[in-house]
C-alpha positions in Angstrom: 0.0 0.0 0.0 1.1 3.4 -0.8 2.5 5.2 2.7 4.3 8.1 1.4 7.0 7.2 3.5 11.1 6.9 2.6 10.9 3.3 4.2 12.0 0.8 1.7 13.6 1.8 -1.6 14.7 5.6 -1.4 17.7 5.0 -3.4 16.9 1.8 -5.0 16.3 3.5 -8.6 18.5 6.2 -8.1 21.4 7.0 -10.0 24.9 6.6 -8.8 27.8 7.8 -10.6 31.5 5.7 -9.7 33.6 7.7 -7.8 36.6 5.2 -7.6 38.1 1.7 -8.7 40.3 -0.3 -7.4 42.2 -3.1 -8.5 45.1 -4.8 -6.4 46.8 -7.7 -6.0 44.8 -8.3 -2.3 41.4 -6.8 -3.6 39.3 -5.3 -6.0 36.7 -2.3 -4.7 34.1 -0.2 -6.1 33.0 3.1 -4.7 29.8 4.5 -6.0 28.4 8.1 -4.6 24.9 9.3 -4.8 23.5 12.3 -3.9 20.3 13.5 -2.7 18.6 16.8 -2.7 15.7 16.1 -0.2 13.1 17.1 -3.1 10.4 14.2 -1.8 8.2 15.0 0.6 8.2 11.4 2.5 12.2 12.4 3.3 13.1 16.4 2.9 16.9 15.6 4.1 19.4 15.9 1.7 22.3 13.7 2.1 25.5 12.2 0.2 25.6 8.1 0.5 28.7 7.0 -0.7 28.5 2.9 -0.9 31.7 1.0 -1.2 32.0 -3.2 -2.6 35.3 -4.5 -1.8 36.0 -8.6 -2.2 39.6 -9.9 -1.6 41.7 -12.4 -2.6 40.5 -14.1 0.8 36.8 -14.6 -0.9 35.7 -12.1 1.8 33.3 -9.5 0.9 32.8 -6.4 2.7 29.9 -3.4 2.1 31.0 -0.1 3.9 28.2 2.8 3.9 28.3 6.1 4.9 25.9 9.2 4.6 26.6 12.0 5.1 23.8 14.5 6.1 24.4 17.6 4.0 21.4 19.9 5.2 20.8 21.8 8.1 18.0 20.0 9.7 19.1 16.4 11.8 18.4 13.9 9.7 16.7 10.5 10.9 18.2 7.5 8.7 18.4 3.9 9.2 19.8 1.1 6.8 18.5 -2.4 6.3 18.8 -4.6 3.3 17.7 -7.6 2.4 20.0 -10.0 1.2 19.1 -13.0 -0.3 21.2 -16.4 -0.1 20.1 -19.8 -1.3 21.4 -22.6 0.3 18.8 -25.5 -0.9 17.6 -26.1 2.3 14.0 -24.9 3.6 14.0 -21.8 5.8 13.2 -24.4 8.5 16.7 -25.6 8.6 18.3 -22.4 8.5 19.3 -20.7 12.3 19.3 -17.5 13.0 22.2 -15.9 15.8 21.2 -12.2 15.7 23.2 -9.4 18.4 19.7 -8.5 19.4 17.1 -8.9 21.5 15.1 -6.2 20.8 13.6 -4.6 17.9 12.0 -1.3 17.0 8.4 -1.1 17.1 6.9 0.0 13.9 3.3 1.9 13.0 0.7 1.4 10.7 2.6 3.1 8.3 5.7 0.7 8.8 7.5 4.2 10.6 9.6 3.5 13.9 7.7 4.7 17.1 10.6 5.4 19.1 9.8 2.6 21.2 11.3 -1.0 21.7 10.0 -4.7 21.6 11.4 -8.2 23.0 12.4 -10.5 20.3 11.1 -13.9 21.0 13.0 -16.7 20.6 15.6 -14.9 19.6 17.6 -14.6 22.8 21.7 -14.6 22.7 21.3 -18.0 25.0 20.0 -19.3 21.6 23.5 -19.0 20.5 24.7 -21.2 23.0 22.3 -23.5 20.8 23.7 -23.2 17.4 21.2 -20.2 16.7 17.1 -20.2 16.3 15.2 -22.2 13.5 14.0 -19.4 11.1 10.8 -21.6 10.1 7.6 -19.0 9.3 9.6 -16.1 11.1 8.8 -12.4 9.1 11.1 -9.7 9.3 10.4 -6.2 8.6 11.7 -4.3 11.7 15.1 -2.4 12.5 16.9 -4.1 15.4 18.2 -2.8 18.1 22.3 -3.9 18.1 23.2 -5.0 22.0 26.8 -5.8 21.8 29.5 -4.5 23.6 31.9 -5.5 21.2 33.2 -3.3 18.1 31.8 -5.5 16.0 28.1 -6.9 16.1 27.6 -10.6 14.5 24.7 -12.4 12.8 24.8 -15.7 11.4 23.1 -17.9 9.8 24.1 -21.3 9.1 22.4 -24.3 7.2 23.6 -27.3 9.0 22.8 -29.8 6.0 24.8 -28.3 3.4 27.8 -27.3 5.7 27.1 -23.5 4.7 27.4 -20.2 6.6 27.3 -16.8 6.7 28.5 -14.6 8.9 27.3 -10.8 8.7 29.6 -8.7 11.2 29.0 -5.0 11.7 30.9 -2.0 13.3 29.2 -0.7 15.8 29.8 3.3 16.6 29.0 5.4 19.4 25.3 6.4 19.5 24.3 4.0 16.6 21.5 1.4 17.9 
């Protein structure tokens, strides 16, 4: 349903020009920059996102973001995205570790309240367990990261084909 909202897709169709390339003997990286004049009325903050691919020799692959808020008003952001990873098992045999067990409470218009929710069945003792069994489980909601680490993990692992993936995340000062 239309929401006139900024929540999914802002920059999905928008145009990004290359602002460096990289080739090296350890990696290769892409930097692409886009920027945005705040001319929609669901989100009047302009900003410059600058999105950066890097994979190495290693077979690691790392996504650095960074906006930059470029108008004179605070700017409320987050960033999600949904990646998709076929393993050939069923959702029911993939677990879930998340750094979370909270996450932000959403309105009818899919817009954070400001307020907080407990995950269930998501708990960090369900590490201790190898993770919890994705099954039916829908998510559309920003989590709240709990870690006191630098980084924050999630993983998600698919037992009968031996495969993993581990997300990690820097975690800054002030970010949630």
């Amino acid at each position: 349903p239309l929401r006139n909202t900024a929540l999914h897709g802002l920059v999905t169709d928008a145009p990004f020009a290359v602002s460096r390339a990289e080739n090296t003997q350890e990696a290769v990286s892409l930097e692409l920059t886009h920027e945005y004049d705040g001319h929609l009325a669901g989100y009047p903050f302009p900003f410059v996102l600058r999105v950066t691919y890097t994979l190495t020799c290693e077979s690691r692959f790392w996504l650095y973001v960074q906006a930059q808020n470029i108008g004179t008003e605070a700017m409320p952001m987050g960033f999600g995205w949904h990646p998709y990873f076929k393993t050939g098992s069923l959702a029911d045999q993939i677990r879930l570790t998340l750094p979370s067990q909270r996450f932000f409470e959403l309105d009818e218009m899919l817009v954070p309240t400001g307020k907080t929710e407990l995950l269930q069945g998501f708990a960090p003792e369900a590490a201790v367990q190898g993770g919890t069994l994705l099954g039916a489980a829908h998510f559309d909601h920003g989590f709240v990261i709990e870690t006191n680490e630098a980084q924050a993990r999630t993983l998600l692992r698919d037992d009968s084909s031996n495969l993993a993936l581990l997300i990690e995340q820097d975690v800054a000062a002030g970010i949630r």
